[in-house]
VOFIDO-25033 format. One record per residue: z, x, y of N, C-alpha, C in turn. Coordinates in pm, whole numbers. Layout:
N
n_z, n_x, n_y, ca_z, ca_x, ca_y, c_z, c_x, c_y
Z, X, Y, Z, X, Y, Z, X, Y
...
***
This chain:
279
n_z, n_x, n_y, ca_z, ca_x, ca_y, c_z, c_x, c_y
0, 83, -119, 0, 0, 0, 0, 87, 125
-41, 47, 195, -33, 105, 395, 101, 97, 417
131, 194, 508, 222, 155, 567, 287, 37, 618
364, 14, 674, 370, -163, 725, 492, -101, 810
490, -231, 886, 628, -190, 1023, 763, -222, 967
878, -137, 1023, 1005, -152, 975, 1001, -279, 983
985, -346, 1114, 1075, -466, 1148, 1012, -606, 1037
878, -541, 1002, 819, -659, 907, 921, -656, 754
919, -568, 726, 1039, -540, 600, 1175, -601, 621
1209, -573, 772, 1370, -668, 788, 1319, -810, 765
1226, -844, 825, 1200, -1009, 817, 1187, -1047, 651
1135, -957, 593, 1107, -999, 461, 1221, -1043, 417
1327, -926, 432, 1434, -959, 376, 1545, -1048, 410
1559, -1083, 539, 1594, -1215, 596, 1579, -1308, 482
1425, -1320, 500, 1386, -1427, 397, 1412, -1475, 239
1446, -1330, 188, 1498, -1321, 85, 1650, -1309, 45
1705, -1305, 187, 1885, -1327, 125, 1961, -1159, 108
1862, -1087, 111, 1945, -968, 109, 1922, -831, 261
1925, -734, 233, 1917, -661, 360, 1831, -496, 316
1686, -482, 368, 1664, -297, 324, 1733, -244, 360
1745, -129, 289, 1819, -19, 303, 1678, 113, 415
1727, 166, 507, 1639, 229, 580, 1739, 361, 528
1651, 473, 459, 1761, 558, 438, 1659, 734, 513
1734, 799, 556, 1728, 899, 582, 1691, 986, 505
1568, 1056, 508, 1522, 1150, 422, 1495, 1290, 511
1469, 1397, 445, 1469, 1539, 508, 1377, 1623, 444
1328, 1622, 345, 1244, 1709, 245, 1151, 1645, 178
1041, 1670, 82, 897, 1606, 22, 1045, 1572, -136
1109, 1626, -157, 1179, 1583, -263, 1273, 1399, -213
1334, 1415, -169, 1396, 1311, -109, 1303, 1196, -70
1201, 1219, -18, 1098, 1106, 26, 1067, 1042, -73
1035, 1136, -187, 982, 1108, -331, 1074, 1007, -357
1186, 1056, -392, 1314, 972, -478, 1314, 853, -437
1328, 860, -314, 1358, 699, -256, 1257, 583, -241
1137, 634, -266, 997, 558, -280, 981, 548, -458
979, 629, -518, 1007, 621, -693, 1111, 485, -722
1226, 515, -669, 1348, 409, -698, 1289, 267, -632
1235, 296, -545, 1209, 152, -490, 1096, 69, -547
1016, 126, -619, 929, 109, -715, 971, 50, -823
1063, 102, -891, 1138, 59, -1063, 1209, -27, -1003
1288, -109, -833, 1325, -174, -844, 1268, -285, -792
1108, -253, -745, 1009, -387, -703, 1075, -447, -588
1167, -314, -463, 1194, -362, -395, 1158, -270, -229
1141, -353, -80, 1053, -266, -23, 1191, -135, 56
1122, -61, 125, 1230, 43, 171, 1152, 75, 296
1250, 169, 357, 1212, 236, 497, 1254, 367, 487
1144, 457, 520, 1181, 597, 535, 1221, 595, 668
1296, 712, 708, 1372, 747, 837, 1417, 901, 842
1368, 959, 1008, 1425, 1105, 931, 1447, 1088, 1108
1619, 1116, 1102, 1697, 1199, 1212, 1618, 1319, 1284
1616, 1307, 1424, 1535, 1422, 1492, 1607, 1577, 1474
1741, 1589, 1454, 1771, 1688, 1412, 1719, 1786, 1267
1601, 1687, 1165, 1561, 1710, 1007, 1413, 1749, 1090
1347, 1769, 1183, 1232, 1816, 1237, 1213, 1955, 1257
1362, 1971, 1232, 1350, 2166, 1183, 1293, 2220, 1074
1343, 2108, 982, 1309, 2094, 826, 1158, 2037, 795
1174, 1967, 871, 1056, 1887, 819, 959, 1791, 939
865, 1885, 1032, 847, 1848, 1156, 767, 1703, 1120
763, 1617, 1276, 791, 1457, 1207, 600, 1395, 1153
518, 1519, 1221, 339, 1515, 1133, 328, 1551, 969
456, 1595, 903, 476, 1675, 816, 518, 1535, 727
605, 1482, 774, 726, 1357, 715, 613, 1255, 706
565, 1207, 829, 483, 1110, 819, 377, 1102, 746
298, 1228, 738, 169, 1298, 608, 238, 1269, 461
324, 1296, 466, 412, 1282, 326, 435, 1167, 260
495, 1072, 385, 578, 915, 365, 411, 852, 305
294, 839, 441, 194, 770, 445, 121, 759, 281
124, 897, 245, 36, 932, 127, 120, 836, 20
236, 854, -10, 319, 841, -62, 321, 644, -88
315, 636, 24, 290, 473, 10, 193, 383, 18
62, 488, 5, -46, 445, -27, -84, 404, -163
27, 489, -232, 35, 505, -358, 126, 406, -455
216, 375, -377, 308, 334, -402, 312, 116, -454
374, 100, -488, 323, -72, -562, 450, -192, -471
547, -85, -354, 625, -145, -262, 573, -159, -116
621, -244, -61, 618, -202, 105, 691, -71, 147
633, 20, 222, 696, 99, 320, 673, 116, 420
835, 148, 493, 791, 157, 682, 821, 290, 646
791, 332, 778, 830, 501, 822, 880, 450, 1002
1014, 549, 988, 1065, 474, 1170, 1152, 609, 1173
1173, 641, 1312, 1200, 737, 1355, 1383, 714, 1390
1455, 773, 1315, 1609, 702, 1347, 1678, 795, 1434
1735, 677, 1534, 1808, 757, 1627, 1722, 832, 1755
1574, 830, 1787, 1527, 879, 1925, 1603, 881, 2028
1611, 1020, 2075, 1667, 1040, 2195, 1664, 1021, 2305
1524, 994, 2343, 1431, 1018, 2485, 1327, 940, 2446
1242, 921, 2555, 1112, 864, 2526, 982, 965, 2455
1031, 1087, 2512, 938, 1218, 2488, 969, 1176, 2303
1063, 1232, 2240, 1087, 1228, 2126, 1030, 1098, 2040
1023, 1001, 2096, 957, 882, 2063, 825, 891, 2078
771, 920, 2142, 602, 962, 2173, 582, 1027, 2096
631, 1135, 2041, 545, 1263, 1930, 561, 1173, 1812
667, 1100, 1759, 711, 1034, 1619, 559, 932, 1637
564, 869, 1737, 455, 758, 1727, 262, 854, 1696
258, 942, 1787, 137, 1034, 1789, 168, 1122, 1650
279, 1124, 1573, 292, 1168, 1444, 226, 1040, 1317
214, 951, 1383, 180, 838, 1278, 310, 742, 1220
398, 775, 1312, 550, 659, 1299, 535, 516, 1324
569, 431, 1198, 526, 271, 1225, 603, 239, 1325
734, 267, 1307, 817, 201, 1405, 903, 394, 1464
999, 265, 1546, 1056, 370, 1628, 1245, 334, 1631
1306, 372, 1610, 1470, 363, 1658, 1530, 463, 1795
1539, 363, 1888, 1532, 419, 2026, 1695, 464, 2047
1794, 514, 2107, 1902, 517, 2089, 1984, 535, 2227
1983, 471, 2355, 2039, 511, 2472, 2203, 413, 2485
2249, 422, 2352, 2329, 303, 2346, 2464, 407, 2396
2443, 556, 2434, 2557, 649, 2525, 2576, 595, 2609
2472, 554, 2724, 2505, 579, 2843, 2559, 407, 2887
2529, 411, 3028, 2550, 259, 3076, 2467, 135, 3049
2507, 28, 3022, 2440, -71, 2990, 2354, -73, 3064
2298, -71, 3201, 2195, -119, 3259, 2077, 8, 3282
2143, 106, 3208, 2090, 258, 3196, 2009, 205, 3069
2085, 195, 2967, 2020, 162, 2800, 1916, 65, 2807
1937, -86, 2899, 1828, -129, 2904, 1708, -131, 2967
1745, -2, 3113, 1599, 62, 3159, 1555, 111, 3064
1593, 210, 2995, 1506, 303, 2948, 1468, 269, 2800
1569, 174, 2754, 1478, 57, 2612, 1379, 46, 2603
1369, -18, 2751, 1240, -140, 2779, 1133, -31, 2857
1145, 85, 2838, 1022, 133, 2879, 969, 243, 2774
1024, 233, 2648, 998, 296, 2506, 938, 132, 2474
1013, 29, 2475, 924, -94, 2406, 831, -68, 2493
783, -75, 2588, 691, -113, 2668, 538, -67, 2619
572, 69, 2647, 450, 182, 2559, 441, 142, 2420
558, 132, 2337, 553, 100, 2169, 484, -7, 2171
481, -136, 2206, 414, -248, 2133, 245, -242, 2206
253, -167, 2335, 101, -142, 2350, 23, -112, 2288
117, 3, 2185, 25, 68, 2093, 64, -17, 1936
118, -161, 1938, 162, -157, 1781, 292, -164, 1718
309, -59, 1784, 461, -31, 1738, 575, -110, 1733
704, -129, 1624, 810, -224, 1696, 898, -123, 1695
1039, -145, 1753, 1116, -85, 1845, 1254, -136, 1782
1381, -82, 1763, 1502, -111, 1695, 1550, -38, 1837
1649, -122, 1914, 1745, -66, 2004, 1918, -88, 1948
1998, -37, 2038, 2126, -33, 2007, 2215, -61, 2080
2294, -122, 2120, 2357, -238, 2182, 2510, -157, 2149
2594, -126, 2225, 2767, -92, 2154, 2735, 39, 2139
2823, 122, 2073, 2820, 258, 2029, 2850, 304, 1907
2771, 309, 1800, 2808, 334, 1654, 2817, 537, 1652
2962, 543, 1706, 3015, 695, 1700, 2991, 805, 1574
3089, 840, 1547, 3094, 981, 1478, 3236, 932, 1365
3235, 919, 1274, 3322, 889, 1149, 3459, 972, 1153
3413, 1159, 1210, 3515, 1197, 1215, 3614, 1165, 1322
3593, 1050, 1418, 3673, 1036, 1562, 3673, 934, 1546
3797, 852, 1442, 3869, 734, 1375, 3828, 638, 1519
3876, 682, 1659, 3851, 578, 1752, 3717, 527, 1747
3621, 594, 1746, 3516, 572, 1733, 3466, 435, 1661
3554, 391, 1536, 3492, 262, 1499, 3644, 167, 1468
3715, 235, 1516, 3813, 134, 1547, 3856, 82, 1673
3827, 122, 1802, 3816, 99, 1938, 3732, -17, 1981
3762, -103, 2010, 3659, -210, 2042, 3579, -288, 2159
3637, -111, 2224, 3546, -94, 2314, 3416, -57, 2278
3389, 44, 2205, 3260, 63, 2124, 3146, -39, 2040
3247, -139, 2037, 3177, -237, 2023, 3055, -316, 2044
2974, -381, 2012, 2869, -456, 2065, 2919, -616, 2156
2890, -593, 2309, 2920, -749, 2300, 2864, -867, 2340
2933, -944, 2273, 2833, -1106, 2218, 2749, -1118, 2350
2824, -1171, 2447, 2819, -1235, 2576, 2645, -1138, 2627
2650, -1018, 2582, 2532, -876, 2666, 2439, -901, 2541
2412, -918, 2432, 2331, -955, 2312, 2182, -1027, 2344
2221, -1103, 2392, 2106, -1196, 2431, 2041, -1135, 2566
2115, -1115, 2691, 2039, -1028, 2770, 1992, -941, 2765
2045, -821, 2671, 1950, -741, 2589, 1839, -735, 2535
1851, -795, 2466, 1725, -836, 2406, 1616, -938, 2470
1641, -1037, 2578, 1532, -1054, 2662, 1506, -933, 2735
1542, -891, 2812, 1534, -740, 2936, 1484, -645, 2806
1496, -622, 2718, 1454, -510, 2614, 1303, -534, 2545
1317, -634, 2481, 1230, -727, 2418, 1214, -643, 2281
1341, -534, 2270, 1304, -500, 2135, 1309, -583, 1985
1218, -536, 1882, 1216, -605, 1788, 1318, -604, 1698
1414, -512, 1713, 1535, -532, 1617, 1664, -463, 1687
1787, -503, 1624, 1880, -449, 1728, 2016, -392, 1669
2007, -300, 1633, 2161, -223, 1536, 2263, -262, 1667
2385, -266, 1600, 2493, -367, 1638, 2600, -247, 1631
2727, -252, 1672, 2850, -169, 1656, 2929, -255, 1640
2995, -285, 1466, 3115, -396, 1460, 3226, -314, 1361
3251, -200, 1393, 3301, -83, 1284, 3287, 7, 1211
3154, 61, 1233, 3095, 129, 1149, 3061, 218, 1238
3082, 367, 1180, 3025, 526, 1208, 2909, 570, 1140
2886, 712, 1240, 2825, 810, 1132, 2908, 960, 1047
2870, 974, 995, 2911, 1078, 877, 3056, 1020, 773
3131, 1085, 736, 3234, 1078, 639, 3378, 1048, 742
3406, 882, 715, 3513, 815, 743, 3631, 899, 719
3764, 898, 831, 3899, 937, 800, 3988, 834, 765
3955, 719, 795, 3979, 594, 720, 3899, 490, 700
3942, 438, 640, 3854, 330, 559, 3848, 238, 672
3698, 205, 706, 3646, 149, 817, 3715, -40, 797
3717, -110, 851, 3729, -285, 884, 3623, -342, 932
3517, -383, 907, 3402, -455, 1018, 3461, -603, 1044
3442, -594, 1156, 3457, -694, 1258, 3362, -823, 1217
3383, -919, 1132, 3282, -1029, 1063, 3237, -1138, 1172
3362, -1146, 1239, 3337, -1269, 1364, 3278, -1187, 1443
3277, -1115, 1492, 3189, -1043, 1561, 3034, -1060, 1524
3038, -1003, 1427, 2912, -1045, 1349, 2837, -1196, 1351
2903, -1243, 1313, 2859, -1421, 1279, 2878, -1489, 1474
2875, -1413, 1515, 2906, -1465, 1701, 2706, -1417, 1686
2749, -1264, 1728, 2619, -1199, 1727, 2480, -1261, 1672
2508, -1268, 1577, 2421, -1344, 1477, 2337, -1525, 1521
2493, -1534, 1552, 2477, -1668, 1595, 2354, -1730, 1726
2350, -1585, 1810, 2300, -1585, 1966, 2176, -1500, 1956
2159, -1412, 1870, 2019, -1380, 1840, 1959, -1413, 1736
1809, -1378, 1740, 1712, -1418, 1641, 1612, -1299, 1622
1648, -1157, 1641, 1599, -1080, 1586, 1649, -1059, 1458
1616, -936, 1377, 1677, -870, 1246, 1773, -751, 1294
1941, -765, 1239, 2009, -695, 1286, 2044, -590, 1141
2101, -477, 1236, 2086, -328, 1172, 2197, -274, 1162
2282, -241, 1047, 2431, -209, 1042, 2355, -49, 1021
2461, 61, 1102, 2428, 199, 1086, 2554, 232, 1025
2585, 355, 948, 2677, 395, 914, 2711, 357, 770
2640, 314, 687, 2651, 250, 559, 2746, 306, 442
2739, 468, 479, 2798, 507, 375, 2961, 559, 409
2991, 504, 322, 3179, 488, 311, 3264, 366, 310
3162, 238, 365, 3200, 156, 407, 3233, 74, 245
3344, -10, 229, 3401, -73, 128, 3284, -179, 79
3194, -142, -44, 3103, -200, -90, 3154, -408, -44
3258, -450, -86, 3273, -585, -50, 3220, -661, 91
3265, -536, 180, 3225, -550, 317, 3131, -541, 325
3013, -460, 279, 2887, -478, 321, 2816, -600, 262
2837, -672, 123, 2766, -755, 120, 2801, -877, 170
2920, -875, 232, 2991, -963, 306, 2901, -971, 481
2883, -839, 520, 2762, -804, 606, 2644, -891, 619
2573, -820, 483, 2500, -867, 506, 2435, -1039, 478
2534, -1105, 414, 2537, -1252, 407, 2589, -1309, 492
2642, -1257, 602, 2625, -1285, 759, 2493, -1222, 904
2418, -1198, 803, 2286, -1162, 903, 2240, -1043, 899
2314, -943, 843, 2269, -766, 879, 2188, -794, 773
1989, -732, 801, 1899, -698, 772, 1841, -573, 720
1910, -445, 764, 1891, -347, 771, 2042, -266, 750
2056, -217, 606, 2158, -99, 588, 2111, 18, 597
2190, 141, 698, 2138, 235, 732, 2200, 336, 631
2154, 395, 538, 2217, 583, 464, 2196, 687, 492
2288, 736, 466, 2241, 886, 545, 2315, 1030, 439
2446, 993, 510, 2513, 1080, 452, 2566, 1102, 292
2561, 966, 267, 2608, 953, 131, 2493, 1012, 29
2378, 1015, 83, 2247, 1081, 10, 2229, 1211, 56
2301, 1264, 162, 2322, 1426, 172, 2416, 1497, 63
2547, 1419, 59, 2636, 1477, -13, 2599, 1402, -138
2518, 1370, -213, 2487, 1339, -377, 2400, 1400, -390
2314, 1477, -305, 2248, 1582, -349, 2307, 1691, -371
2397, 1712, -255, 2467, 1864, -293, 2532, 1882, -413
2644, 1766, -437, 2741, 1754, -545, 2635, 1778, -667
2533, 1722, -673, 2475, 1698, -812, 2423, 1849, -856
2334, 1865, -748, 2290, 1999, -744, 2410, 2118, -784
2522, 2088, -696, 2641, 2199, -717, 2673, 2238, -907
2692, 2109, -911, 2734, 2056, -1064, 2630, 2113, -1144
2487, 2110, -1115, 2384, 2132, -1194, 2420, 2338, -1225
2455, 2339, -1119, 2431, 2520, -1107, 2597, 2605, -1170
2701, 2485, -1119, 2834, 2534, -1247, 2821, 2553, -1356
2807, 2428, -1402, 2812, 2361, -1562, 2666, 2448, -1679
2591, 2446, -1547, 2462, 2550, -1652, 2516, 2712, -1657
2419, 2788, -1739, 2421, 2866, -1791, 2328, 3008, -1680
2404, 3090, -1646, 2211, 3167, -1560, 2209, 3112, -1443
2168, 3171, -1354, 2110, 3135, -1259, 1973, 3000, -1262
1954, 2918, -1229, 1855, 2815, -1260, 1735, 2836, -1180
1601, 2821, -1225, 1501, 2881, -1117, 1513, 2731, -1017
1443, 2762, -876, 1464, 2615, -802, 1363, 2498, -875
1294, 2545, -939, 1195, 2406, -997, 1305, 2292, -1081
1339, 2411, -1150, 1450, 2349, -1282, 1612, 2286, -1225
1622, 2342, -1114, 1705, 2271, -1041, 1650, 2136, -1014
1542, 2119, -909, 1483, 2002, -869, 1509, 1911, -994
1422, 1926, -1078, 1407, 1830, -1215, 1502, 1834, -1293
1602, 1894, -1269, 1717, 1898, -1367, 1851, 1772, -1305
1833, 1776, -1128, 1887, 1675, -1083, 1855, 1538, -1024
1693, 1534, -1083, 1644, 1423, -982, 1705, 1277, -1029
1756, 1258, -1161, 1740, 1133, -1201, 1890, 1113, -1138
2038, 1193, -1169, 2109, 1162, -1098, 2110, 1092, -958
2061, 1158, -878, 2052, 1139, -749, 1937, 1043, -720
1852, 1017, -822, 1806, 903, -801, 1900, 788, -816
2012, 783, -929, 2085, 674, -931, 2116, 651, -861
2244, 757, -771, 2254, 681, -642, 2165, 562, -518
2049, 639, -514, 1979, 535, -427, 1959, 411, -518
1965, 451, -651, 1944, 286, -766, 2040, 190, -669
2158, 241, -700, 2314, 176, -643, 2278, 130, -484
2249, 213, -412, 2225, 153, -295, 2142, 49, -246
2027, 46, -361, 1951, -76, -316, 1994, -199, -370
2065, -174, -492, 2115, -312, -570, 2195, -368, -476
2328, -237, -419, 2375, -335, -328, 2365, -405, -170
2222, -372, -142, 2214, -433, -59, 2117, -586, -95
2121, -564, -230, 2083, -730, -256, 2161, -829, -326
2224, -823, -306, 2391, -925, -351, 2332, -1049, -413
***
């Protein structure tokens, strides 16, 4: 299949009762896995690669990779750029061949975030493109305030003006959830959610997926979240597996025999991740 746009995949899944998983990839191995798994489970996915993985893997490189990949492939796939910094950074992902885009000015001031939203949508849908903005502040896992402060929050009442003044096509939310590895076990905010939910009619985007108490997320997403974001939890199941692969064996392992010696593990994981985002 062609590519297809993130935000068409959230709608799908609207429709179907459960939520994609948009997961973060970094390497031609990882891209693989998560398009393979999504295959054996006849279900669609979204590639996504953090602008900081453009060291690794510059984003003409990712997109050459993803495109081929899902030409091939018997699922839907998007390719979207997670987390854009700037508009500049959004322009090369799109002139890289990026379906969609994840814009991210959700730092600064509200009326800052929705200038400069709405002038990444502006250019994006000229050319095609849809656009995921961010509303609240989904922090850093290691700075507990960060998703327990509710100031960071998304709020209800600014939701809807957002998203007219933005006109983006999808909108990640802040109701408790970080990035990287939690110091405690996160709480999402459900009424929050089901308010949110209630006042828009885009497809909404929980970031921070991994750590969060499996109950809660499908609790999530049977209140409206469309889009579960992974990241980290597929950084550290590569390492662990890999680590494990290179203890427990014998010799030094050449890197091929590494690769193939851990793929199916670490494929499970993403197994697990997509099941549960279909409850």
């Amino acid at each position: 299949m062609a590519l297809i746009k993130a935000c068409d995949i959230m709608k799908m899944a609207d429709q179907g009762g459960y939520a994609a998983i948009g997961f973060d990839a970094f390497n031609l191995e990882s891209i693989m896995y998560i398009i393979e798994t999504a295959e054996e489970l006849n279900t669609p996915v979204i590639l996504m690669i953090y602008p900081a993985m453009k060291a690794n893997m510059p984003y003409s490189t990712f997109a050459a990779v993803t495109k081929d990949l899902a030409e091939k492939a018997s699922v839907p796939v998007g390719l979207m750029l997670d987390h854009g910094p700037d508009f500049e950074d959004a322009m090369a992902a799109v002139a890289a061949g990026f379906t969609s885009i994840m814009i991210d000015y959700s730092h600064l001031e509200y009326e800052d975030n929705v200038r400069l939203t709405r002038e990444v949508v502006k250019t994006c849908h000229a050319l095609g493109i849809d656009v995921e903005g961010e509303l609240g502040h989904v922090g850093i896992a290691a700075n507990e305030a960060d998703y327990t402060d509710a100031k960071n929050f998304t709020e209800v009442d600014k939701a809807l003006d957002y998203l007219e003044r933005t006109q983006v096509d999808a909108l990640a939310i802040s109701i408790g959830t970080a990035h990287g590895n939690y110091v405690s076990a996160p709480n999402l905010d459900m009424e929050r959610l089901k308010e949110i939910n209630a006042v828009t009619d885009v497809p909404l985007v929980l970031h921070g997926g991994t750590g969060v108490p499996e109950e809660q997320i499908r609790e999530a997403i049977s209140l409206g979240i469309n889009k579960l974001n992974m990241a980290t939890g597929y950084n550290l199941k590569m390492y662990d597996v890999m680590k494990k692969y290179i203890v427990e064996g014998k010799g030094r392992p050449r890197a091929t025999d590494l690769l193939l010696g851990t793929k199916e593990e670490i494929k499970e994981y993403i197994r697990h991740a997509m099941k549960l985002a279909r409850p």
